[in-house]
FIKOLZA-1660 file (N, C-alpha, C; in steps of 0.1 Angstrom, whole numbers, plus 5000, padded with zeros to 4 digits):
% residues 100
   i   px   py   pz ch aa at
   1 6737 1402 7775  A  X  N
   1 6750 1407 7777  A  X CA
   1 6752 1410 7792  A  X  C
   2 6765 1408 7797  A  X  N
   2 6770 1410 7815  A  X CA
   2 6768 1426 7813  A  X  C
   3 6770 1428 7825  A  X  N
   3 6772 1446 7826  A  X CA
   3 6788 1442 7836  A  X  C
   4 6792 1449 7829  A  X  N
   4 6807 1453 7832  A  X CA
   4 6809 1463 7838  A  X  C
   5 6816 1466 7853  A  X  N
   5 6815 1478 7856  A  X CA
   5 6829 1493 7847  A  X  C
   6 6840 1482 7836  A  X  N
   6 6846 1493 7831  A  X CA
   6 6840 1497 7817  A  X  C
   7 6828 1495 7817  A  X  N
   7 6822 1498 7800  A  X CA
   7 6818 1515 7803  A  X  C
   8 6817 1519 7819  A  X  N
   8 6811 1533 7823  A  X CA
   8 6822 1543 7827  A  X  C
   9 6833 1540 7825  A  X  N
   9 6845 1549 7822  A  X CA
   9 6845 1556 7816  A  X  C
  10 6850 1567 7820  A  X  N
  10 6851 1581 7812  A  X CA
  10 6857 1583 7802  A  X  C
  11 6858 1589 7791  A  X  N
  11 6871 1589 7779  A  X CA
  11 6884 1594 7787  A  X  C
  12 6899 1594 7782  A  X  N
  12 6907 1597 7790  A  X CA
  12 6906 1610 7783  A  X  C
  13 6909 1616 7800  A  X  N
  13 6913 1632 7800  A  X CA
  13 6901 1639 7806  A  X  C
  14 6889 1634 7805  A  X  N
  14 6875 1641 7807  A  X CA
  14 6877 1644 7823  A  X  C
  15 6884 1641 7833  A  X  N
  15 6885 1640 7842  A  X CA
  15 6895 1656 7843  A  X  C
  16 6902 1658 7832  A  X  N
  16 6909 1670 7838  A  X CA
  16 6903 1682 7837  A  X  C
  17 6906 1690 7850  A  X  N
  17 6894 1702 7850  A  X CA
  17 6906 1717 7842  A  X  C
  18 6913 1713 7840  A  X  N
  18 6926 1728 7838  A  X CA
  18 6926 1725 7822  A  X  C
  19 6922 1740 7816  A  X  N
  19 6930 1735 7800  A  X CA
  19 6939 1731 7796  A  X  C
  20 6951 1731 7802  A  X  N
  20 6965 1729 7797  A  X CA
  20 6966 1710 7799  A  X  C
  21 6960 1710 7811  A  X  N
  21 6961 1694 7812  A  X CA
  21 6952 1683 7804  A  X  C
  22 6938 1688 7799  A  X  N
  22 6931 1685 7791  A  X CA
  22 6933 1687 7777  A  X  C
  23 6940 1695 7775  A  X  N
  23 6947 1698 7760  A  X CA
  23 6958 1687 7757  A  X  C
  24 6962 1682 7766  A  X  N
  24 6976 1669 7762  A  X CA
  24 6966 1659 7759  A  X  C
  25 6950 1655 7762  A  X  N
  25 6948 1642 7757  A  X CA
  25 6941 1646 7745  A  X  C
  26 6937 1657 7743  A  X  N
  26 6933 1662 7730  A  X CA
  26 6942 1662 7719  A  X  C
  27 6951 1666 7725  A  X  N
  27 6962 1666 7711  A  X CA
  27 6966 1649 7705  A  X  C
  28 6959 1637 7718  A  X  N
  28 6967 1627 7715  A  X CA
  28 6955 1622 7704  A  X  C
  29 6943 1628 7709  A  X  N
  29 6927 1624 7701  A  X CA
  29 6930 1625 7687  A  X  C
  30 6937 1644 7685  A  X  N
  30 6940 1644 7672  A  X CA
  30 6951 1640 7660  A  X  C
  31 6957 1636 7668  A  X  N
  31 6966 1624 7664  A  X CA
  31 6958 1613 7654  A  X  C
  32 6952 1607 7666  A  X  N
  32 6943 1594 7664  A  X CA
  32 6933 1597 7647  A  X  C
  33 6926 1605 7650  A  X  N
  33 6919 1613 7642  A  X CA
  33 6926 1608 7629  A  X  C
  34 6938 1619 7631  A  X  N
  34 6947 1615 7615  A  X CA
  34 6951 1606 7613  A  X  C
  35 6952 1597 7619  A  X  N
  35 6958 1584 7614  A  X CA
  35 6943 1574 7608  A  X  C
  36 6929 1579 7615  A  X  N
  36 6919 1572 7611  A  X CA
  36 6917 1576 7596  A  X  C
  37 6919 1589 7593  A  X  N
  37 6918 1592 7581  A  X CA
  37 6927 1589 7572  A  X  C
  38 6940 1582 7573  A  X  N
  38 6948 1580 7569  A  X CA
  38 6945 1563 7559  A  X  C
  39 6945 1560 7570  A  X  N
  39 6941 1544 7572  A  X CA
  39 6926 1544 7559  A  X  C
  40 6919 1555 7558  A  X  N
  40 6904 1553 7555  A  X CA
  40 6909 1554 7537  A  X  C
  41 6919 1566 7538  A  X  N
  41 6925 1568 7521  A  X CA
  41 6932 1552 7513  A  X  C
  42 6944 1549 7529  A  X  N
  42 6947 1538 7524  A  X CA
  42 6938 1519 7516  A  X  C
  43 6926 1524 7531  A  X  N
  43 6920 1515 7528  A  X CA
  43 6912 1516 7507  A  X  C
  44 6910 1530 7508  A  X  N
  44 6904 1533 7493  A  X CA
  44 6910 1524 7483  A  X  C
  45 6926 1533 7483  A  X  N
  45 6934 1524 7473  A  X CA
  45 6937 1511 7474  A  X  C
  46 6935 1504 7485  A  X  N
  46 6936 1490 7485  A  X CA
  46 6929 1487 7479  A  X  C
  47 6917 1491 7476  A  X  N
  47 6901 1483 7473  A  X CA
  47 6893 1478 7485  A  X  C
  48 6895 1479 7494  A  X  N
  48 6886 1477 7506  A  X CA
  48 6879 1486 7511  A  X  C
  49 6876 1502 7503  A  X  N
  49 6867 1511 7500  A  X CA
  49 6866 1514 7485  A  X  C
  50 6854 1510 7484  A  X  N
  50 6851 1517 7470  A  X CA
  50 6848 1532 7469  A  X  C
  51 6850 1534 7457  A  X  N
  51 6847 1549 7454  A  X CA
  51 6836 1556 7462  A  X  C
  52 6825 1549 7460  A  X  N
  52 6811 1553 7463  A  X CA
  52 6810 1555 7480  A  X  C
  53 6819 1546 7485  A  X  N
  53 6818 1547 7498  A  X CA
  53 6826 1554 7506  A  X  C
  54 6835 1560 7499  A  X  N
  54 6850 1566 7505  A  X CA
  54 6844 1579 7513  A  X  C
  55 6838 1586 7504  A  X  N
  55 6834 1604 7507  A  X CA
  55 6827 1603 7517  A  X  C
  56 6820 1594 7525  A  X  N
  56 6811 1590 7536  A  X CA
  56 6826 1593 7541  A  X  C
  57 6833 1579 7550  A  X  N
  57 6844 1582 7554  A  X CA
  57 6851 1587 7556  A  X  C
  58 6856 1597 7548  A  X  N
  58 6864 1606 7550  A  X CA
  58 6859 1622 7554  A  X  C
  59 6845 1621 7550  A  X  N
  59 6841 1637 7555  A  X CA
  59 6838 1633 7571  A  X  C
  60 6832 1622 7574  A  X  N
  60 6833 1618 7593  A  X CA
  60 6846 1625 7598  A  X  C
  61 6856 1620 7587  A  X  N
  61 6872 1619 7598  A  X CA
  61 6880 1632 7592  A  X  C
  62 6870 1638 7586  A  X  N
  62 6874 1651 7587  A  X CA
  62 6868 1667 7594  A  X  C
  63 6856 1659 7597  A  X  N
  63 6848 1662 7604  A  X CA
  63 6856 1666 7619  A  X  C
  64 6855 1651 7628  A  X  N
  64 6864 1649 7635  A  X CA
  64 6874 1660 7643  A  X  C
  65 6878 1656 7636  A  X  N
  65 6891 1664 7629  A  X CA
  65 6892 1674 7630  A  X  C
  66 6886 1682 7625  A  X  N
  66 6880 1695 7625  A  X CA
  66 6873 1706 7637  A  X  C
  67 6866 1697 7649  A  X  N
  67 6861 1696 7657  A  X CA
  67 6870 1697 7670  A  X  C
  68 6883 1688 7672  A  X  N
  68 6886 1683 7679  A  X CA
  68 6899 1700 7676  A  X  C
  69 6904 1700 7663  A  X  N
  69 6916 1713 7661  A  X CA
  69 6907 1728 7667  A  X  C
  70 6895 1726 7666  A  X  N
  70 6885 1738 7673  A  X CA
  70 6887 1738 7691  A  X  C
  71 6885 1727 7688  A  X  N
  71 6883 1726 7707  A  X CA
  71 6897 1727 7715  A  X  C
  72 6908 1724 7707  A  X  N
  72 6920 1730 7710  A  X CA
  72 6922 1747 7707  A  X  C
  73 6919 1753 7705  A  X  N
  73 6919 1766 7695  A  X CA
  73 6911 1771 7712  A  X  C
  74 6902 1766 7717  A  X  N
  74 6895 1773 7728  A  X CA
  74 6904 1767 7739  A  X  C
  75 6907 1759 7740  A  X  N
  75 6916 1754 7753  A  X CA
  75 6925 1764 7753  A  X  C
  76 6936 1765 7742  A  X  N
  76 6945 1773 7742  A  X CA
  76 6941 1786 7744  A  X  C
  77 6928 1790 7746  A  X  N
  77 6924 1808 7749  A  X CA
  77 6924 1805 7764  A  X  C
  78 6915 1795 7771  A  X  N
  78 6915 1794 7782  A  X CA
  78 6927 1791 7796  A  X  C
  79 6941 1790 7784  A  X  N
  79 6951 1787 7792  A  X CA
  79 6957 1802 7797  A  X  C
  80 6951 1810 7794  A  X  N
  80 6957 1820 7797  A  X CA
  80 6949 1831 7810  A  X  C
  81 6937 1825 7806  A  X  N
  81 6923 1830 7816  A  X CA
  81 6930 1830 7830  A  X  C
  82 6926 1841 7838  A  X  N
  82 6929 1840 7853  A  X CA
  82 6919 1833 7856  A  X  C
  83 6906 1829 7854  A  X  N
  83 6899 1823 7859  A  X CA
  83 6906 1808 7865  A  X  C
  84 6914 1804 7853  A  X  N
  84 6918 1792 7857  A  X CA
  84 6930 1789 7865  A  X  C
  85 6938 1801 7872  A  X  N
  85 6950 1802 7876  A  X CA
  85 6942 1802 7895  A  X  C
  86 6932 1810 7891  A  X  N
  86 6929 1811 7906  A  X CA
  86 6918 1800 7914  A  X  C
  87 6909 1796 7905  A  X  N
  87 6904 1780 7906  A  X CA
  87 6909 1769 7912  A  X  C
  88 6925 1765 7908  A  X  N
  88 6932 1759 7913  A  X CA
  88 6930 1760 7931  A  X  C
  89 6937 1772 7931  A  X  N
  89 6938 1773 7947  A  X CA
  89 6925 1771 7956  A  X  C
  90 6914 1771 7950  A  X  N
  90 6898 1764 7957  A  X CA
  90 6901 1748 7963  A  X  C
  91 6910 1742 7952  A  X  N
  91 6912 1728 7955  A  X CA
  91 6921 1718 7961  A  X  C
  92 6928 1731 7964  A  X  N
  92 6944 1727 7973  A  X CA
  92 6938 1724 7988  A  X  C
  93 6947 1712 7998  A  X  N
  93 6941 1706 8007  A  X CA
  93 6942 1719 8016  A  X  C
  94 6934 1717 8026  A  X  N
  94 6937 1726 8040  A  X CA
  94 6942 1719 8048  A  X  C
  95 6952 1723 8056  A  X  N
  95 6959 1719 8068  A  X CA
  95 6947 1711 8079  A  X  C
  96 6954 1701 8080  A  X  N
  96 6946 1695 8093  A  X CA
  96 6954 1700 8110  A  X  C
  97 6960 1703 8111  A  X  N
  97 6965 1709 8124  A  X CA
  97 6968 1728 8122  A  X  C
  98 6958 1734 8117  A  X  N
  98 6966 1748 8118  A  X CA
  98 6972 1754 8129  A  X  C
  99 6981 1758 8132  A  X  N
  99 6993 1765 8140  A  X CA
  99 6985 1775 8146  A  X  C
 100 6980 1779 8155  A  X  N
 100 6975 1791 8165  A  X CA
 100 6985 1802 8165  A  X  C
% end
């Protein structure tokens, strides 16, 4: 197999350092989540999961699931943290000509 240099991208959002901005692609993850679990029921009743196989499936994607509504639950404590209000300003540019 090639090595591709977009296979080493980061998931989206991993890149954001602020809770609040990292919390929007999480909420989109948990979206995702429920719809995989959705898809996993549907697939049961189709018959393209058997019985035997379903409870695998769906404790993953509730698992998931479960994981991801957690790590929102801590984002949301940390949006309030001053740690992260004053952080910011570490990263703001500095003037290239300061005024004497």
């Amino acid at each position: 197999m090639r090595h591709h240099p977009s296979r080493e991208t980061s998931p989206k959002g991993s890149g954001r350092i602020r809770p609040a901005e990292n919390a929007q692609y999480v909420r989109v993850a948990n979206g995702s989540a429920n719809e995989v679990l959705n898809l996993f029921i549907e697939a049961r009743k189709k018959a393209y999961l058997n019985d035997a196989e379903f409870p695998r499936f769906e404790t993953a994607a509730r698992r998931a699931i479960g994981t991801i509504v957690n790590y929102l639950k801590y984002l949301d404590k940390c949006k309030d943290d001053d740690r992260w209000k004053t952080r910011s300003a570490q990263f703001k540019p500095k003037p290239k000509n300061p005024e004497p």
